[in-house]
SEPAPA-924646 format. One record per residue (C-alpha): residue number from 1; residue in one letter; x, y, z. Coordinates in nm, 3 decimals, m for minus. Layout:
@num->NUM; residuo->A; east->X; north->Y; up->Z
...
END
This chain:
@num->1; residuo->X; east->m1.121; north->5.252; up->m3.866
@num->2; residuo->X; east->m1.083; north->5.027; up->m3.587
@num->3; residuo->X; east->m1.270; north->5.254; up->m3.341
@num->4; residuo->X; east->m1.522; north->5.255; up->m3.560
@num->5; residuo->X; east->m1.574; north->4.871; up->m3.651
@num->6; residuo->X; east->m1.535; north->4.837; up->m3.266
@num->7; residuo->X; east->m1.870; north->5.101; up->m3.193
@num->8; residuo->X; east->m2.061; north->4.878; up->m3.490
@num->9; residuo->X; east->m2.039; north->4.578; up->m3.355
@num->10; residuo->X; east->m2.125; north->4.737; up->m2.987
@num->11; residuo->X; east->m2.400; north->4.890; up->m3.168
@num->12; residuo->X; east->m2.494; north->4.529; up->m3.349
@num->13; residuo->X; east->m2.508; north->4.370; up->m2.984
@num->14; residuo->X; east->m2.619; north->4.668; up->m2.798
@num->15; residuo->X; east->m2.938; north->4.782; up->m3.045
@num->16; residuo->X; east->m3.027; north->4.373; up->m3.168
@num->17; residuo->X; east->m3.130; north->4.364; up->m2.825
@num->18; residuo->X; east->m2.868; north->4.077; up->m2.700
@num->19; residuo->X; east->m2.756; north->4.207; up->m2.477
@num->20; residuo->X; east->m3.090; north->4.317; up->m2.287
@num->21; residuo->X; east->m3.151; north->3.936; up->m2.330
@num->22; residuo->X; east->m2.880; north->3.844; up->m2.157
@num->23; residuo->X; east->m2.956; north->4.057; up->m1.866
@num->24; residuo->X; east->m3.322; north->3.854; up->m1.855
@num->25; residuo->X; east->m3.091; north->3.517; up->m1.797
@num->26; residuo->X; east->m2.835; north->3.690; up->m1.525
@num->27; residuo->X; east->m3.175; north->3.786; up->m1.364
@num->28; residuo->X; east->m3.338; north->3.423; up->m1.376
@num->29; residuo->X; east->m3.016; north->3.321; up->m1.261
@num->30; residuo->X; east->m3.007; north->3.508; up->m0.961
@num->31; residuo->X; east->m3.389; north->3.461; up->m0.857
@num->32; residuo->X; east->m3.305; north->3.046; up->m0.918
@num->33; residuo->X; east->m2.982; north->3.110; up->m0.652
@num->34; residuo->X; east->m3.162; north->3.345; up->m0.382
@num->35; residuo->X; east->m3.488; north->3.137; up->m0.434
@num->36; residuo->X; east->m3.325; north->2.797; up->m0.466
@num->37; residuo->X; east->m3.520; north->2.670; up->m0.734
@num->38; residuo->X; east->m3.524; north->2.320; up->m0.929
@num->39; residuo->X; east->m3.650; north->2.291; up->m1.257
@num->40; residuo->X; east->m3.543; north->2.258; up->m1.598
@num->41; residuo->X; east->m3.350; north->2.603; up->m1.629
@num->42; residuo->X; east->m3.108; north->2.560; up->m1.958
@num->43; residuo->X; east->m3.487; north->2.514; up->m2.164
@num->44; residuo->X; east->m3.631; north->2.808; up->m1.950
@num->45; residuo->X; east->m3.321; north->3.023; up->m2.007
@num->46; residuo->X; east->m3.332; north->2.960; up->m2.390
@num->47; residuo->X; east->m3.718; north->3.024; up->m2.400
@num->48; residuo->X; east->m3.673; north->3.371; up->m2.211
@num->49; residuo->X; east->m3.373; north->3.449; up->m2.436
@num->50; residuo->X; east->m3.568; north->3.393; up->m2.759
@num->51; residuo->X; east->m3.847; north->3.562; up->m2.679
@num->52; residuo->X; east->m3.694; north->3.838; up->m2.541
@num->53; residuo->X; east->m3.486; north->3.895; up->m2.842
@num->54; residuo->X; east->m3.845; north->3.855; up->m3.051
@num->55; residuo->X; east->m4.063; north->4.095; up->m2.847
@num->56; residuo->X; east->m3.813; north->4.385; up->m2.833
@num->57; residuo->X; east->m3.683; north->4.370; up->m3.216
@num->58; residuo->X; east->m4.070; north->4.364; up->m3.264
@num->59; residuo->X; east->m4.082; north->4.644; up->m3.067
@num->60; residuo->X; east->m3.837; north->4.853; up->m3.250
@num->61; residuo->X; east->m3.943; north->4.751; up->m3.589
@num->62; residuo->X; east->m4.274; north->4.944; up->m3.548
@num->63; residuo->X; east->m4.095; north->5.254; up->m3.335
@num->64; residuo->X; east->m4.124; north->5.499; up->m3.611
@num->65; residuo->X; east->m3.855; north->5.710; up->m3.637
@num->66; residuo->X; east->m3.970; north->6.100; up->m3.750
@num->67; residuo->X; east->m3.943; north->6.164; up->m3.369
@num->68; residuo->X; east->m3.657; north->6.126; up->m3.243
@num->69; residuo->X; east->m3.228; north->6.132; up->m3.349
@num->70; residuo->X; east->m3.160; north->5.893; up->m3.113
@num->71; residuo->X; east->m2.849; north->5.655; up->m3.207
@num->72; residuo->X; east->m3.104; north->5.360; up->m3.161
@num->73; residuo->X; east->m3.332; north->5.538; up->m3.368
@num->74; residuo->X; east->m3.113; north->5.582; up->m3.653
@num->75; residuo->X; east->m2.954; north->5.222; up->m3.629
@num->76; residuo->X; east->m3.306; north->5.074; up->m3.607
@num->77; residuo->X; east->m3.417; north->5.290; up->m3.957
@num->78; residuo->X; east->m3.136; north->5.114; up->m4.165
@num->79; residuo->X; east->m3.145; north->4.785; up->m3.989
@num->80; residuo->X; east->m3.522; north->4.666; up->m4.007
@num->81; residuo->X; east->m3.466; north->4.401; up->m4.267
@num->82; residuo->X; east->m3.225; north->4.248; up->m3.990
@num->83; residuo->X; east->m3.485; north->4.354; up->m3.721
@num->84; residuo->X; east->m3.764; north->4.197; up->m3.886
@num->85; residuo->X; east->m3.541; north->3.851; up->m3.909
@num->86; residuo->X; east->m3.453; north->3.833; up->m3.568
@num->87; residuo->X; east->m3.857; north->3.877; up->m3.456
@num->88; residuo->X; east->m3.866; north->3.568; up->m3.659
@num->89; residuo->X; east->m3.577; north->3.372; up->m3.519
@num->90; residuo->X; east->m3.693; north->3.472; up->m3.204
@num->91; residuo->X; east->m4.052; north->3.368; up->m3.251
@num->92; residuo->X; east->m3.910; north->3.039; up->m3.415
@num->93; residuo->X; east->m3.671; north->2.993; up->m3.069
@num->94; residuo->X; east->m3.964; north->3.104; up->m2.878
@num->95; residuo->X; east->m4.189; north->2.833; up->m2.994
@num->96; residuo->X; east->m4.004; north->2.546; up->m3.032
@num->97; residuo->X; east->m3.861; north->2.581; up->m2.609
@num->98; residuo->X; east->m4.256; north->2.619; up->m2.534
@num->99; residuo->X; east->m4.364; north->2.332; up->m2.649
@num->100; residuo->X; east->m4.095; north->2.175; up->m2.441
@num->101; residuo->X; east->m4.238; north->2.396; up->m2.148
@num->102; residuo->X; east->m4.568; north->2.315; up->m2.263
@num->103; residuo->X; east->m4.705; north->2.134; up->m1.905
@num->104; residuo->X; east->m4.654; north->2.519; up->m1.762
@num->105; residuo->X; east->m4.849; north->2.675; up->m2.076
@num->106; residuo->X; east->m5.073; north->2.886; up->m1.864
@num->107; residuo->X; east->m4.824; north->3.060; up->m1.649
@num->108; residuo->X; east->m4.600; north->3.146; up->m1.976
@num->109; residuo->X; east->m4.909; north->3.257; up->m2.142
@num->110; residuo->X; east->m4.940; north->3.533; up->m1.863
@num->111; residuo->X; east->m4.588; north->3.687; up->m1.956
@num->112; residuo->X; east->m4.649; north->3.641; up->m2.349
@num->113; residuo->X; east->m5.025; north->3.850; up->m2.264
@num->114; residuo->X; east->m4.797; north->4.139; up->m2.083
@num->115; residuo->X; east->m4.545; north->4.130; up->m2.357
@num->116; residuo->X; east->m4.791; north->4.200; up->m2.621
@num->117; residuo->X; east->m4.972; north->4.465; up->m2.406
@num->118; residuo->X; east->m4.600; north->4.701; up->m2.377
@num->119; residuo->X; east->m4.594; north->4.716; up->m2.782
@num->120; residuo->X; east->m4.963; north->4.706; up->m2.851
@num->121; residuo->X; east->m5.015; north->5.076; up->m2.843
@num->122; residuo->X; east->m4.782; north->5.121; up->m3.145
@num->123; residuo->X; east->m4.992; north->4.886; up->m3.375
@num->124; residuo->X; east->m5.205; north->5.134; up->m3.595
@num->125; residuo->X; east->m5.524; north->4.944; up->m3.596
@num->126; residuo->X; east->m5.848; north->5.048; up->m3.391
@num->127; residuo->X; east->m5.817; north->4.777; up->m3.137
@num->128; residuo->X; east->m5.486; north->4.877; up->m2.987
@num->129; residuo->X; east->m5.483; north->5.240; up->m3.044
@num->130; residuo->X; east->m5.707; north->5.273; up->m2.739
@num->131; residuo->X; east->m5.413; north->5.184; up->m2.523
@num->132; residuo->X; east->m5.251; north->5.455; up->m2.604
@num->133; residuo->X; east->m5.498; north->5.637; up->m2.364
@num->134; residuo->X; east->m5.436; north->5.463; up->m2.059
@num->135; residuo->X; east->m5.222; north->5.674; up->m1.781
@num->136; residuo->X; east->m4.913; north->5.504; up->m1.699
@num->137; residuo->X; east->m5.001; north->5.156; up->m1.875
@num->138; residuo->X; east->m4.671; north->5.205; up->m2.083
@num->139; residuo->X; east->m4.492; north->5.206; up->m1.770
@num->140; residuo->X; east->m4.693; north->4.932; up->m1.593
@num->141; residuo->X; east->m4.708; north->4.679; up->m1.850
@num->142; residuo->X; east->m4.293; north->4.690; up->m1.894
@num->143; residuo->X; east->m4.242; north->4.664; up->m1.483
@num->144; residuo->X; east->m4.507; north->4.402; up->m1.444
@num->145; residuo->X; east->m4.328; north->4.172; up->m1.795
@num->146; residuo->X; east->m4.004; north->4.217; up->m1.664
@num->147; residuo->X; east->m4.067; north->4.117; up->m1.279
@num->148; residuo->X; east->m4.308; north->3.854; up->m1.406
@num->149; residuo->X; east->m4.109; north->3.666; up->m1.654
@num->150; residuo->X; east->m3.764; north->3.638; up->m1.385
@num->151; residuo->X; east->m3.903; north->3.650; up->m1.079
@num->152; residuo->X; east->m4.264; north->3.519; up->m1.066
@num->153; residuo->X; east->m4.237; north->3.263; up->m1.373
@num->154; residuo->X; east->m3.937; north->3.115; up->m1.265
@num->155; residuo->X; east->m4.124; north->2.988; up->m0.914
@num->156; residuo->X; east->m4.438; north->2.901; up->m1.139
@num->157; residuo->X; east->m4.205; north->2.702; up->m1.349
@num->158; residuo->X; east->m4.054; north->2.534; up->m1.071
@num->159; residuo->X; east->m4.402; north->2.412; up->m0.883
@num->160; residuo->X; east->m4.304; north->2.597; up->m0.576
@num->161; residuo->X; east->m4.533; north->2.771; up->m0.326
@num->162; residuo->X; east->m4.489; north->3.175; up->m0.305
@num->163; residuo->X; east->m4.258; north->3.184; up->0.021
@num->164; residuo->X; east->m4.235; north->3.550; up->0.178
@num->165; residuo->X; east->m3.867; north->3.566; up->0.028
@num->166; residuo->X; east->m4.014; north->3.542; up->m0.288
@num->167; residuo->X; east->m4.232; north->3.823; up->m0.236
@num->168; residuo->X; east->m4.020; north->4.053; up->m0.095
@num->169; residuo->X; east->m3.777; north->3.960; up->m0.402
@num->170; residuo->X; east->m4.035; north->4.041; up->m0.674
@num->171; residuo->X; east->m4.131; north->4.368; up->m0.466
@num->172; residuo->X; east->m3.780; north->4.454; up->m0.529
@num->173; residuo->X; east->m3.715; north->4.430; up->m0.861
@num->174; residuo->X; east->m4.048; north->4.555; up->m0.932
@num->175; residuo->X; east->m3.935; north->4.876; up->m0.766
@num->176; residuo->X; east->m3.634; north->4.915; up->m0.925
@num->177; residuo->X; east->m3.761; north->4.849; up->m1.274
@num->178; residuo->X; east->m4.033; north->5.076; up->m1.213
@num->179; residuo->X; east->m3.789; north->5.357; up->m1.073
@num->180; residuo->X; east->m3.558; north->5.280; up->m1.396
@num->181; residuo->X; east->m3.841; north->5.274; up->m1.658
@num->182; residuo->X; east->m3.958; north->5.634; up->m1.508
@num->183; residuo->X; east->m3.626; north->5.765; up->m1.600
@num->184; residuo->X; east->m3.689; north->5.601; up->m1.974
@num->185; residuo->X; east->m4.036; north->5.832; up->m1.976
@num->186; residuo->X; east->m3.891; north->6.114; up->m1.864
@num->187; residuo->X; east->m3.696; north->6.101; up->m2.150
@num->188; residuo->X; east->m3.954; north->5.978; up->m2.408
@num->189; residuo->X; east->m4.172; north->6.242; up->m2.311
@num->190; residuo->X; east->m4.191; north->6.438; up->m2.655
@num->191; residuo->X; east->m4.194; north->6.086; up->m2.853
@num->192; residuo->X; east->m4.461; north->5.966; up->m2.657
@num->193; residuo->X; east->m4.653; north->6.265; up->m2.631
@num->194; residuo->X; east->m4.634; north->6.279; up->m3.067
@num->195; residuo->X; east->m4.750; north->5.913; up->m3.100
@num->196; residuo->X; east->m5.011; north->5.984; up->m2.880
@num->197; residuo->X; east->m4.866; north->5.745; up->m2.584
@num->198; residuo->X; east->m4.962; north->5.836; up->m2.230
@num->199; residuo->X; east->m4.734; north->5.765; up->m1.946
@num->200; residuo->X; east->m4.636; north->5.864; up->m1.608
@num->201; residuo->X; east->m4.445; north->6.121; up->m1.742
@num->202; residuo->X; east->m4.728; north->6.299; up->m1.928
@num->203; residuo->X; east->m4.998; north->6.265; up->m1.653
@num->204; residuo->X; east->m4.815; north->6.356; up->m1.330
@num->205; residuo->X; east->m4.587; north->6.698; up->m1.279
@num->206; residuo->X; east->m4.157; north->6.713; up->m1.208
@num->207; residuo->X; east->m4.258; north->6.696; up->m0.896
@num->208; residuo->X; east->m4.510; north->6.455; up->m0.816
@num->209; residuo->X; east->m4.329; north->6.227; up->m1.081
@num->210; residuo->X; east->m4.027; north->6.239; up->m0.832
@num->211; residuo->X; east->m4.204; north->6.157; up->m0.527
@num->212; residuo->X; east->m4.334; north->5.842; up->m0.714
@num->213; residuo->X; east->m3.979; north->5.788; up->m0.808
@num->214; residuo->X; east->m3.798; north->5.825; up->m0.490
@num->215; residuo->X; east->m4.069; north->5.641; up->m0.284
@num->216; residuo->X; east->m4.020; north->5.338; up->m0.571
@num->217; residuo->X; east->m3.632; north->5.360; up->m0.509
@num->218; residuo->X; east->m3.683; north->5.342; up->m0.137
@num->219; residuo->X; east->m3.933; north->5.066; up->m0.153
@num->220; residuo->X; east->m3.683; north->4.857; up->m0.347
@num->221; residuo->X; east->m3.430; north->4.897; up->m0.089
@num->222; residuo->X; east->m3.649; north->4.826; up->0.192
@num->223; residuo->X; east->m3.776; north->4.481; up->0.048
@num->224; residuo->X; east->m3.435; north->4.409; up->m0.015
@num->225; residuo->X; east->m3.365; north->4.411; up->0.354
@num->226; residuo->X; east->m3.654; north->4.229; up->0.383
@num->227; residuo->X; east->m3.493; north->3.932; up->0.292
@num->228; residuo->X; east->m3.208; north->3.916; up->0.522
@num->229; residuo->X; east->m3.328; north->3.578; up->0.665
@num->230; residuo->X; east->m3.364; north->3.464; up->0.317
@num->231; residuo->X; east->m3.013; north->3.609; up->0.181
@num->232; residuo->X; east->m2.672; north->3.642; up->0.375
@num->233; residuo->X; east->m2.531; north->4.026; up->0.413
@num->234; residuo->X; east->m2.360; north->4.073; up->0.117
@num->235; residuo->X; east->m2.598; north->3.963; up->m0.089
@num->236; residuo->X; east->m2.841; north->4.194; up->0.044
@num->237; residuo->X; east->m2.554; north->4.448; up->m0.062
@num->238; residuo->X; east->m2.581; north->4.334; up->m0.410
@num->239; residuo->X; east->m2.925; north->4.379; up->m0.403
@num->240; residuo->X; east->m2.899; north->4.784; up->m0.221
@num->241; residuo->X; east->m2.632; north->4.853; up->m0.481
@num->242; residuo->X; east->m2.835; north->4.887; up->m0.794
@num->243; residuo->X; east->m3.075; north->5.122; up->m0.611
@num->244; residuo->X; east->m2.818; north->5.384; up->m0.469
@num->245; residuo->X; east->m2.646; north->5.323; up->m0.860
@num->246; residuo->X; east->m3.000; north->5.458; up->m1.006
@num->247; residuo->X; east->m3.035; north->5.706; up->m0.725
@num->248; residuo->X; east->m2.692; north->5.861; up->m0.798
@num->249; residuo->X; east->m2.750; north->5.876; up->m1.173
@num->250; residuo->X; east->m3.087; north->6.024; up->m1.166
@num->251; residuo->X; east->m2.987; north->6.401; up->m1.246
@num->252; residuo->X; east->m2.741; north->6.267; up->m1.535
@num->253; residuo->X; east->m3.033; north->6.058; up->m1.683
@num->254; residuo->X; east->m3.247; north->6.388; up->m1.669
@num->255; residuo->X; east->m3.028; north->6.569; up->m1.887
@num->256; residuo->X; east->m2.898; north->6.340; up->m2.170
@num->257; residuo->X; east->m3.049; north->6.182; up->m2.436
@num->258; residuo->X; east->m2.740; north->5.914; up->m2.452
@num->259; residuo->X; east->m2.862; north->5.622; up->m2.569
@num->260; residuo->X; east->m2.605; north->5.446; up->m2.416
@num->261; residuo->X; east->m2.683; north->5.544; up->m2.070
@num->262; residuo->X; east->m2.996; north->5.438; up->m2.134
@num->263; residuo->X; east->m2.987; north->5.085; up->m2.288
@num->264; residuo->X; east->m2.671; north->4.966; up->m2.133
@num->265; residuo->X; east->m2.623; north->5.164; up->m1.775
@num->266; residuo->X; east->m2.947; north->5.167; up->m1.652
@num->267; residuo->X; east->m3.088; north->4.866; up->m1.829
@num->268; residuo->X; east->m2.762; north->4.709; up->m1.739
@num->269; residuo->X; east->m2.859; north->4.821; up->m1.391
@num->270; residuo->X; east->m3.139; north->4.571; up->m1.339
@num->271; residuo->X; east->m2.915; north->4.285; up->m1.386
@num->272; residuo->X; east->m2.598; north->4.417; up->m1.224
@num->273; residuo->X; east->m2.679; north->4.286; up->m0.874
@num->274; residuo->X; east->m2.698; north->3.934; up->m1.017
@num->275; residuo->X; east->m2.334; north->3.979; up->m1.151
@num->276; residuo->X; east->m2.225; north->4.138; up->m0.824
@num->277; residuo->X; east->m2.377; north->3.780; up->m0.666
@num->278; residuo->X; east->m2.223; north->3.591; up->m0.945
@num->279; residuo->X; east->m1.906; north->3.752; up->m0.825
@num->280; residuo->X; east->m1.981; north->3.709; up->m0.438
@num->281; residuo->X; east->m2.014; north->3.380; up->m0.518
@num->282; residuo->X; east->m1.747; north->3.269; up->m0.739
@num->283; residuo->X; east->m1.456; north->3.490; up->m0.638
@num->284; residuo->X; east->m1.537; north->3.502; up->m0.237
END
């Protein structure tokens, strides 16, 4: 009984979509350290954490689920009253920290535009159907949200000027969420192909798919060395482990469906160099 209240409540903070919220704040964190940038963080944090929570439980509210078994599947099919609420708190939090953020309403428009534009294509209506046709927009549009809203917004927010280390930083993560989300269609193939949705996965072959993938990996680590004048030695290290983490995992993510190596390893992944750094930094 305990083991089992224990996996709920994982579940409950794993599949509400906390905890991938909480991943977007380590990753603001760590591109306010490396980039050392001044603003008003606590009301950024809160906005990102909001809104994350409101775009991915609208997300998985209108996921049907006649394709797939998947745990997250299942838990989302008997949870979409508490889904549904949760889009609303987190439109409500969303909101209320952008009107305090309101003098940067342009550049947060930008990442609410490529929010939209990931769950779009599930919408049954004529006007967002069409995306479902685009080649590797499902891909794209998660990559480009994801490096936007904690690496480029953050600098936007702050009134800063794009320095090189701040390009080579958003090159980075771009490449490694790109590398990661190609693992996530690799395994959505069949869903995706049954809704309709085109992706990487379902335009390119095995192999051409893993050339993209590789050369993504290697691009990541590359801009991470990038910034050595920017970032000291081990936090470079932070930065390279991540990639060789996804590289070593890429045959196990090709044969399991676990949804739990999905949404907490490799999601977990993209924000795991910022808690190496927050451990380089606190404990060193």
């Amino acid at each position: 009984m305990a083991r089992a209240a224990i996996k709920s409540l994982y579940n409950l903070f794993l599949f509400t979509s906390i905890f991938i919220s909480l991943c977007a704040l380590l990753m603001i964190w760590q591109t306010n350290q490396l980039l050392d940038l001044h603003y008003d963080q606590h009301t950024f944090h809160l906005f990102v954490f909001f809104s994350t929570i409101c775009s991915y439980n609208f997300h998985w509210y209108l996921t049907p689920g006649t394709y797939s078994s998947s745990d997250r599947i299942r838990w989302g099919n008997t949870h979409r009253p508490l889904m549904l609420f949760l889009c609303g708190v987190g439109l409500a939090g969303t909101l209320f920290y952008f009107w305090q953020l309101r003098a940067h309403w342009f550049a947060l428009s930008g990442g609410a535009m490529l929010t939209f534009l990931y769950s779009a294509p599930k919408l049954p209506y004529r006007p967002f159907t069409w995306l479902r046709r685009i080649a590797i927009g499902k891909t794209l549009f998660l990559t480009f949200v994801w490096t936007y809203v904690t690496t480029i917004l953050p600098v936007f927010i702050a009134n800063e000027p794009f320095s090189w280390g701040a390009i080579w930083f958003a090159l980075h993560r771009f490449s490694l969420i790109y590398a990661i989300c190609i693992l996530f269609d690799y395994r959505d193939i069949e869903s995706d192909k049954k809704e309709g949705i085109r992706s990487l996965i379902t335009y390119l072959d095995l192999k051409d798919l893993n050339k993209v993938y590789y050369a993504s990996l290697l691009l990541a680590a590359l801009s991470a060395l990038m910034l050595t004048p920017q970032a000291t030695t081990p936090v470079i290290i932070t930065l390279l482990i991540p990639v060789a983490a996804t590289a070593l995992l890429t045959r196990k993510a090709h044969h399991t469906q676990s949804d739990y190596l999905f949404y907490f390893v490799l999601d977990g992944f993209m924000a795991l160099s910022a808690v190496l750094h927050i451990i380089f930094r606190f404990c060193f």
